[in-house]
N, C-alpha and C positions, 0 to 999 in steps of 0.2 A: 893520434889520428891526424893533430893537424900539419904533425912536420913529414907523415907518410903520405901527405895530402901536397907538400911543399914541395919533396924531394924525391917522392913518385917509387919510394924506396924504403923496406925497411932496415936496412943495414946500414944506409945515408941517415936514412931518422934518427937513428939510435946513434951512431957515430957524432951525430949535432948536438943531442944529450946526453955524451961521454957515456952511454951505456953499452952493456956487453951487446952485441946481436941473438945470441941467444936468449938472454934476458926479455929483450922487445919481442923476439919474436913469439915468446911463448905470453907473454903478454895479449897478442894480435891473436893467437890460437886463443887464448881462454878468451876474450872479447866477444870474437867469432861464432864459439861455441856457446855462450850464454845469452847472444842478442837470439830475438826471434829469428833474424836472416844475419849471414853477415855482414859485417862493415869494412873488411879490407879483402878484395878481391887481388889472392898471390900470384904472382907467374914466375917458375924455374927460370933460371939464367943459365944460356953455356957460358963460353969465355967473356962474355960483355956481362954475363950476371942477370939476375933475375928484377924483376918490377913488383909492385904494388900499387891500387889507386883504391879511393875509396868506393863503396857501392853505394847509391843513392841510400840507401837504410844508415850507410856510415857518417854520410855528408848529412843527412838530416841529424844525428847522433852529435855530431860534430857542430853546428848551429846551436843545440839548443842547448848542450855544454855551454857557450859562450855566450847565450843570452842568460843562464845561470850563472854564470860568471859575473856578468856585468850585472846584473842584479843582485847577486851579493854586494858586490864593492861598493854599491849606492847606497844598501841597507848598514854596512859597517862605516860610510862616512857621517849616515844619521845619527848613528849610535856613540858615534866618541864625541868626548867633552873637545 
C-alpha cells in the first residue's frame, strides 16, 4: 500500500519491490476483496498505462499498519538484553 501510495502505480509498486506485477496485483485484489471496502482504487491505462491511489479505507489501513509498526519495534527494543 504504501509504495502504491508513493508511485500512484501498481506496476511502479511492484517494480520498486523487484516483484512480478502479477504477483502485486493479485495481492491488491485479494486485499480489496477481504477489507470491508477497498483500499486501492484501480484505473486501466491505454498507452500511458493505467493508475492506482489509495481509498480513504486504504490510507486509514495504511496509518495504522505503521503505527503497528512502530509500536512493535519499541516493544522489541524493550525486550532485548
Amino acid at each position: 500500500l504504501e509504495r502504491i501510495d508513493q508511485y500512484g502505480s501498481i506496476a511502479a509498486a511492484a517494480r520498486s519491490m523487484k516483484l512480478a506485477y502479477r504477483n502485486a496485483w493479485l495481492w491488491v485484489e485479494a486485499m480489496n476483496r477481504l477489507a470491508p471496502s477497498p483500499l486501492v482504487e484501480k484505473r486501466s491505462g491505454g498507452s500511458g498505462g493505467g493508475s492506482a491511489r489509495l481509498t480513504e479505507e486504504g490510507r486509514r489501513a495504511l496509518n495504522q499498519y505503521k503505527a503497528l509498526r512502530a509500536r512493535f519495534q519499541e516493544f522489541l527494543q524493550q525486550v532485548q538484553p
